[in-house]
C-alpha positions in Angstrom: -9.4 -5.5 -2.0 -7.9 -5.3 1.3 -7.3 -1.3 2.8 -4.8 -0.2 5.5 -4.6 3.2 6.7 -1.2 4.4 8.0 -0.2 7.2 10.5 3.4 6.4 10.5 6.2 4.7 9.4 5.8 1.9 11.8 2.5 1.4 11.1 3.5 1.0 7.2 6.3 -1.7 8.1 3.7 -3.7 10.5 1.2 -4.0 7.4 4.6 -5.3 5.3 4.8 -7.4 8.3 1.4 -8.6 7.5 1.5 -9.0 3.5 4.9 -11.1 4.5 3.2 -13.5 6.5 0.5 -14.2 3.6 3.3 -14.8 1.8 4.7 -17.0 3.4 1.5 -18.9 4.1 0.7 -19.1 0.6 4.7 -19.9 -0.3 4.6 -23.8 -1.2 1.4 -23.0 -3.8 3.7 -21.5 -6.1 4.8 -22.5 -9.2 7.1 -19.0 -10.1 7.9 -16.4 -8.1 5.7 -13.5 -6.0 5.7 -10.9 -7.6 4.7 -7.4 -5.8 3.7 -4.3 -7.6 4.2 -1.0 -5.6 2.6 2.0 -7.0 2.3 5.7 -5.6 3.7 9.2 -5.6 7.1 10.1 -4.3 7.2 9.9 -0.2 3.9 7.8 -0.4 5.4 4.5 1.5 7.0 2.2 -0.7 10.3 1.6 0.3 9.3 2.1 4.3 7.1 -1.0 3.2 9.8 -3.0 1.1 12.0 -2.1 4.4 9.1 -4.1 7.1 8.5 -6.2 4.4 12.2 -7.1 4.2 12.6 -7.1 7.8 9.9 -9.4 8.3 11.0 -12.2 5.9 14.4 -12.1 8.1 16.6 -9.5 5.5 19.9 -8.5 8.1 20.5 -4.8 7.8 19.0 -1.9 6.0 16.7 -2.7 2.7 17.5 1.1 1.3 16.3 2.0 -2.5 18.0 0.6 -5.3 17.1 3.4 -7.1 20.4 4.4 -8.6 21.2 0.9 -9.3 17.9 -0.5 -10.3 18.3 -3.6 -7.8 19.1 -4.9 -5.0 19.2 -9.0 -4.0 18.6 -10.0 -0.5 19.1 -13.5 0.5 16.1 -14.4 3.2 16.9 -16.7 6.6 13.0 -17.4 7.1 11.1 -20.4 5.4 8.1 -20.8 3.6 6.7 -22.2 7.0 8.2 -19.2 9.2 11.2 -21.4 10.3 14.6 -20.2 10.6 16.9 -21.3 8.0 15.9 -22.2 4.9 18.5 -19.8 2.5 17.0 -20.3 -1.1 14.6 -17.5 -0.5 14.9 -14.2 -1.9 13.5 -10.5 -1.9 14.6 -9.0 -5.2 13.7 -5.1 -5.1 13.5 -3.6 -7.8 12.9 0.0 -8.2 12.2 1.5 -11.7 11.5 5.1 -11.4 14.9 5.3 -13.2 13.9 3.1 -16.0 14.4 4.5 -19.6 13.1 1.3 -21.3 11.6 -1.8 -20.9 15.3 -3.2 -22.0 16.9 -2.4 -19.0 14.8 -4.8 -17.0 15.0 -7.6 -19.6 18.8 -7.2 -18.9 18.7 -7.8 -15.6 17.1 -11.3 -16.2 13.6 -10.2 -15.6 12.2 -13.4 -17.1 15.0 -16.1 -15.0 13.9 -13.9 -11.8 10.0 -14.2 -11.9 10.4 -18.0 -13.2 11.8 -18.6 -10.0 9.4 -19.5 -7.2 11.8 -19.3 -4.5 11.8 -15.4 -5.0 10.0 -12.7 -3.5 10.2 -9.6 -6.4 9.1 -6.3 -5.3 8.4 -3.8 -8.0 8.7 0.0 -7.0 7.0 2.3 -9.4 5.6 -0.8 -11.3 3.3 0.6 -13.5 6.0 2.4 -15.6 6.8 -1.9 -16.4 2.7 -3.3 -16.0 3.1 -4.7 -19.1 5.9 -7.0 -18.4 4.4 -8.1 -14.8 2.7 -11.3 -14.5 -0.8 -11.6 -14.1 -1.3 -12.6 -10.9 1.0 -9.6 -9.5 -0.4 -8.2 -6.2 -0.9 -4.7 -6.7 -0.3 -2.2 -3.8 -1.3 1.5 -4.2 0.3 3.9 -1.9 -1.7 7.5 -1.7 -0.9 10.4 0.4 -3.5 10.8 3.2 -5.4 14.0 5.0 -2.1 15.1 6.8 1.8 14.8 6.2 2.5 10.9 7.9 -1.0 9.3 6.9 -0.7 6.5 3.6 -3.7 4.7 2.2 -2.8 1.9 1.1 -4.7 -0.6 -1.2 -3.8 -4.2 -1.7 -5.6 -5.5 -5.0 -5.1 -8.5 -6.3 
């Protein structure tokens, strides 16, 4: 289990920054996509960290919620070696606090998305949908800390 304590908002993007890079180390290994699971209380971190984590892998422009709309597809200019360039890569963010029923994400083309190793699938509020995340998801928990801007957060794999 790796921990990360966070005072601010930067701090929270620059561990993103981080998880990105481990990513992308770890890129040509896969066989389906990487598949993030965030999990936390409202205001606990996770779109600040799908935003550095966005930012990182090269995503031009804001990565805002797609809470309203469920997701959001953002095409990524980095490579799996940290190169400029290589356009196949994609952060799909998915947010479910929304989500009536498992059949909404099946609609989306849940299984054609996490077949597909050249994307990155973030998973906001993912354990309202545990049961249809793969097994080797990397779950991050987001708590509330001692005072208003510190985050715990807990990367368990």
């Amino acid at each position: 289990m790796q921990e990360f304590i966070s005072k601010s908002d930067k701090d929270t993007k620059n561990f993103a920054k981080k998880i990105a890079e481990q990513i992308l180390q770890s890129y040509g290994a896969c066989k389906q996509a990487v598949v993030l699971g965030l999990v936390g209380d409202l205001g606990a971190g996770k779109t600040t960290f799908v935003a550095g984590l966005g930012r990182a892998l090269g995503v031009k422009g804001r990565v805002l919620s797609p809470t309203f709309m469920l997701m959001r597809i953002h095409r990524l200019k980095v490579s799996a070696e940290g190169g400029k360039g290589e356009e196949g890569l994609k952060l799909v963010h998915i947010d479910v606090y929304r989500l009536n029923n498992f059949q909404e994400i099946l609609d989306l083309g849940w299984e054609k998305i996490i077949a597909d190793k050249n994307n990155i699938v973030v998973v906001e509020w993912a354990d309202k949908v545990r049961d249809l995340l793969p097994e080797n998801t990397i779950w991050i928990n987001f708590e509330h800390g001692k005072n208003e801007k510190v985050r715990n957060l807990q990367v368990l794999k």
